[in-house]
C-alpha positions in Angstrom: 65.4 -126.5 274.9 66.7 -128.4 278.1 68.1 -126.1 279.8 69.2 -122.5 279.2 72.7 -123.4 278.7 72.8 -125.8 276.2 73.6 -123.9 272.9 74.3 -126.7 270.6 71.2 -125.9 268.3 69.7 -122.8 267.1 65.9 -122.1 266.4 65.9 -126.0 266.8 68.7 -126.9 264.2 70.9 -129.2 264.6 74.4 -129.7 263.5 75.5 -132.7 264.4 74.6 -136.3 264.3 73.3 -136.6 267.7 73.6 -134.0 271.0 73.6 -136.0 274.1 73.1 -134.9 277.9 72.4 -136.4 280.9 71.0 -133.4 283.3 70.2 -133.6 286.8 68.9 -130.6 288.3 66.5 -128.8 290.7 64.6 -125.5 289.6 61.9 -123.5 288.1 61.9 -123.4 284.8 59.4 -122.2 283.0 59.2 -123.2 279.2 56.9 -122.4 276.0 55.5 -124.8 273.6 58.1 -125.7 270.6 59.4 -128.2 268.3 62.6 -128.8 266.9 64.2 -129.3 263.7 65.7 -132.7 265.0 63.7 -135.7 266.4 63.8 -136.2 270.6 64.5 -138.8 272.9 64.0 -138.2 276.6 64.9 -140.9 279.2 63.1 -139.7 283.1 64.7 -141.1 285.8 63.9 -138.9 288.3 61.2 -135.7 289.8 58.5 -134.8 289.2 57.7 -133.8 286.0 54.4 -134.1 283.2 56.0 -133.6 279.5 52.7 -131.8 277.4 53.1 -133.3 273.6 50.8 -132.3 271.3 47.7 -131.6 273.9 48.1 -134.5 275.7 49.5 -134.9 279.5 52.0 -137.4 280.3 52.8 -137.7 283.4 56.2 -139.6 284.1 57.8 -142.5 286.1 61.1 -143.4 286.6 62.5 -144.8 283.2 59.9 -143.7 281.1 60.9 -143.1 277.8 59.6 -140.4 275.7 60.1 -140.4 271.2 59.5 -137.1 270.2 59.4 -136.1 266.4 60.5 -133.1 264.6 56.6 -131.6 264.0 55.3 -132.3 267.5 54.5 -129.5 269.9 55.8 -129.9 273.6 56.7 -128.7 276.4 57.4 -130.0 280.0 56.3 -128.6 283.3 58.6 -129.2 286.6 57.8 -129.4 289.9 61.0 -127.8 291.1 60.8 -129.1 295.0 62.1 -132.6 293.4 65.6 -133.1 291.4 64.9 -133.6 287.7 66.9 -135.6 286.2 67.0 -136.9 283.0 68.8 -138.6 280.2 68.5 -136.5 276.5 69.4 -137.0 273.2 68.8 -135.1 269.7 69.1 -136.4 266.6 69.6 -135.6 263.2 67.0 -137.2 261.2 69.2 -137.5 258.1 71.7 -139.4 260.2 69.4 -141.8 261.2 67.7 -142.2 257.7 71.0 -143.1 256.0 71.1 -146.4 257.9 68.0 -147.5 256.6 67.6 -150.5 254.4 65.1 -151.4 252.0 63.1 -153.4 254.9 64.3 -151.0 257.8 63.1 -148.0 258.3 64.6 -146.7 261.9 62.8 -143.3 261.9 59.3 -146.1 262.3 59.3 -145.1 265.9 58.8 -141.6 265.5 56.7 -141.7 262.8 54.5 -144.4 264.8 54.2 -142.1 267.4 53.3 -138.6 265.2 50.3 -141.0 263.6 49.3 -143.4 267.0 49.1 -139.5 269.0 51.1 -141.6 271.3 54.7 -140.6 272.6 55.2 -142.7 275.4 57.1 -145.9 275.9 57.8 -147.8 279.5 59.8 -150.7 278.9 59.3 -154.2 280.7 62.4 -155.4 283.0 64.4 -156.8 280.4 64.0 -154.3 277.9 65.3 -151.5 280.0 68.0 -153.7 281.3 69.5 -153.4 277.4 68.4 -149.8 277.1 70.0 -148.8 280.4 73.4 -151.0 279.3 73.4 -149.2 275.9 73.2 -146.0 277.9 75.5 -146.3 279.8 77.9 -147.2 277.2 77.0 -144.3 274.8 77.1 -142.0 277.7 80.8 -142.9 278.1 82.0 -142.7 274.5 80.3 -139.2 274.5 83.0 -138.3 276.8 84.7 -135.3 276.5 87.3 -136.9 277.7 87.5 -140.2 275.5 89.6 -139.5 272.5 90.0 -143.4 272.1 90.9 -144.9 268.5 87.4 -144.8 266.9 85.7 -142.9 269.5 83.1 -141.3 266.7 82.5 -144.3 265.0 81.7 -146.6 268.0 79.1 -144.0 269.7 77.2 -143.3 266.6 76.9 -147.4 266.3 75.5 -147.7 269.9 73.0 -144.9 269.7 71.8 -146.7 266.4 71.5 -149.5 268.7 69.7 -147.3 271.1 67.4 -146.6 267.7 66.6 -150.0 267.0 65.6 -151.2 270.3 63.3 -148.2 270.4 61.8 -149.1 267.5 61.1 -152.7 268.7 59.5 -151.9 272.1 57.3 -149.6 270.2 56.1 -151.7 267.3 55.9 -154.3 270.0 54.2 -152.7 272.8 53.4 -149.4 271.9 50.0 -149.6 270.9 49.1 -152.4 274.1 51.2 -149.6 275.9 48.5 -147.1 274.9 45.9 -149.7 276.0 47.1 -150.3 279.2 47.0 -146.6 279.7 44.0 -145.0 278.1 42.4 -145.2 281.6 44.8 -144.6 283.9 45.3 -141.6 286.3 49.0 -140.8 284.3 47.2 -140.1 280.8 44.0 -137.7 281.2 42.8 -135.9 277.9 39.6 -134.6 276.3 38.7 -137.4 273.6 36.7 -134.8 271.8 39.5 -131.9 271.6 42.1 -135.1 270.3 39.5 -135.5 267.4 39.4 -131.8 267.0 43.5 -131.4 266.8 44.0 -135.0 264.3 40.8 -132.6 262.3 43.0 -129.8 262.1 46.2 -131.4 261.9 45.1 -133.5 258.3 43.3 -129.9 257.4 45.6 -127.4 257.7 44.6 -126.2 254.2 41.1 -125.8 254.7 39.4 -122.9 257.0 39.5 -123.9 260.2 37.8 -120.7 262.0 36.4 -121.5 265.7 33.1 -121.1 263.9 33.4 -123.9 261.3 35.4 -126.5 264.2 32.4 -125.8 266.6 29.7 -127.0 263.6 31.9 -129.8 262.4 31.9 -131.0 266.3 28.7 -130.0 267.0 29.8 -128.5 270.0 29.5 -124.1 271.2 32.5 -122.2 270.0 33.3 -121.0 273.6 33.3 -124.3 274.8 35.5 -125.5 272.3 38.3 -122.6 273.3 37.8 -123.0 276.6 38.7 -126.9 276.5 40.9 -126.6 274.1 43.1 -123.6 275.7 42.4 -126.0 279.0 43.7 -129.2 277.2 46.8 -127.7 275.1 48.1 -124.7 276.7 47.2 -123.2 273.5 44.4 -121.1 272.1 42.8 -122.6 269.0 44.1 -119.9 266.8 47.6 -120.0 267.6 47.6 -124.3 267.7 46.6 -123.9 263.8 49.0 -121.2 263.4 52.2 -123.0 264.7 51.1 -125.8 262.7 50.7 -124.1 259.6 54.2 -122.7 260.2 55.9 -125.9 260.9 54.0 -127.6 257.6 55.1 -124.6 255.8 58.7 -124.9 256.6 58.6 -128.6 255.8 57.5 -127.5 252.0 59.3 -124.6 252.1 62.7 -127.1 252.6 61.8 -128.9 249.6 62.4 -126.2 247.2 58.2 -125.2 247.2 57.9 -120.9 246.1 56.2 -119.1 249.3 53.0 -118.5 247.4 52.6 -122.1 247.0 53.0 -122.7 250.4 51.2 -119.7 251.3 47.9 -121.6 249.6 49.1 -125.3 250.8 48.8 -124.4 254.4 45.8 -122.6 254.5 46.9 -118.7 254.6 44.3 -116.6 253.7 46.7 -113.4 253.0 50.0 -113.4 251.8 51.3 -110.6 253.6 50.4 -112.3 257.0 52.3 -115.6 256.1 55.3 -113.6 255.1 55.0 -112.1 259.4 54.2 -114.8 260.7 57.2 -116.7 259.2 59.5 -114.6 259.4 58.9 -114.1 263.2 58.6 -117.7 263.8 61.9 -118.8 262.1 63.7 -115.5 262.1 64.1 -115.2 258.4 61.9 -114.8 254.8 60.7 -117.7 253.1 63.4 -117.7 250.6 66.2 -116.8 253.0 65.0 -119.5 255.1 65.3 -122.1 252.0 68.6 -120.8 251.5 70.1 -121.7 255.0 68.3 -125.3 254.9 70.8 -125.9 251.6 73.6 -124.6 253.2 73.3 -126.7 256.5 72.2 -129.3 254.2 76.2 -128.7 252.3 77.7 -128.2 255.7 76.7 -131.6 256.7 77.6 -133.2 253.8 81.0 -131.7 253.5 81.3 -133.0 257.5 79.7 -136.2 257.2 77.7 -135.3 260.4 81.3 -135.1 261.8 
């Protein structure tokens, strides 16, 4: 989360069709890895602040823009002696899916940036002219205050707006982006521990002990947890765990029994999947499935109202 205060989702749910906040603050927050239910968007415009996605450091400049998915592990770190502010929005992936069209898939973007390991975009002079317009429209129909004839309907058509030029400067630029940047001071990461978590991350099913990793990389097992813990924030047992988990509640959502998924993500013991679920997500398995359906009714009935 954001900031302490925002209560709009729960374990990373989200009700609505998009949360948006523009936050300006100064101090020291501390925050743990997580992932949300609902995909990201994070617009820096000022502080000083280095957003950690999925092991990798990015370290921002004024109207960076970062697309965060709904599997990816982050978390940013704040230098609290500078203002932080930011521009934040969450959104429902469902809402965003049902304006697809057969040739336009607006959740590309995100799913560009889950495969590409790359989360960052920085828009030329032009592009950000648009995106900062857009903004600044959208920030204003997100009023609490506007109750205007169509209010609803004319926000949720500027943040698809929003969508669709994200989509464009990423397809366009995003890989030269990651070019551009592969040697610069602002992205600094281990090029063996990225192969190490894309291994685990397409191998969750398989046994993935520090023992098998450090033979498959051909490089010592304390070496490998001592980068990796350096690299992630994580140690390598509880990376693989939280991604198990987060795999097992996407099956889990689409209507897979727990010992399925218990196999499918690579827990050895049954008993220990049942724990570790439960005190991830705050709920069994099945209890679990049954509150994705409702939410899943709820929205329907609403129409992501």
């Amino acid at each position: 989360m954001e900031t302490t205060n925002i209560q709009s989702s729960k374990r990373g749910y989200l009700n609505r069709d998009f949360e948006f906040f523009h936050l300006k603050d100064q101090k020291s927050i501390h925050f743990e890895y997580h992932h949300h239910d609902f995909v990201k968007i994070i617009i820096f415009i000022s502080g000083k602040v280095t957003y950690l996605i999925e092991g990798k450091p990015y370290r921002l400049k004024p109207w960076d823009i970062l697309v965060i998915g709904n599997e990816e592990i982050h978390k940013p770190i704040i230098d609290s002696s500078e203002i932080y502010e930011r521009i934040v929005i969450w959104v429902n992936p469902a809402f965003i899916e049902k304006h697809n069209s057969s040739n336009c898939d607006l959740m590309t973007c995100f799913k560009l940036a889950s495969k590409e390991k790359y989360y960052l975009l920085r828009p030329d002079v032009e592009a950000l002219r648009n995106i900062r317009y857009i903004l600044s429209q959208l920030e204003l129909e997100n009023s609490a205050k506007n109750n205007d004839f169509g209010c609803h309907i004319l926000k949720n058509s500027i943040l698809m707006q929003l969508i669709v030029y994200l989509n464009r400067e990423y397809m366009h630029k995003g890989r030269e982006g990651k070019e551009e940047d592969s040697d610069s001071s602002d992205l600094k990461y281990d090029e063996n521990i990225e192969k190490i978590l894309d291994y685990i991350n397409s191998h969750l099913d398989e046994d993935l002990s520090i023992d098998n990793l450090s033979l498959k990389f051909y490089i010592s097992k304390y070496y490998l947890m001592h980068r990796f813990k350096k690299q992630t924030g994580y140690s390598v047992y509880k990376y693989i765990l939280y991604k198990r988990l987060i795999l097992a509640s996407s099956l889990i959502k689409k209507g897979k029994s727990a010992s399925q998924v218990c196999m499918e993500c690579g827990f050895g013991d049954y008993s220990n999947f049942l724990r570790a679920f439960k005190k991830m997500y705050g709920m069994p398995p099945k209890e679990y499935y049954k509150s994705c359906l409702e939410r899943k009714r709820e929205q329907s009935l609403h129409h992501f109202d």
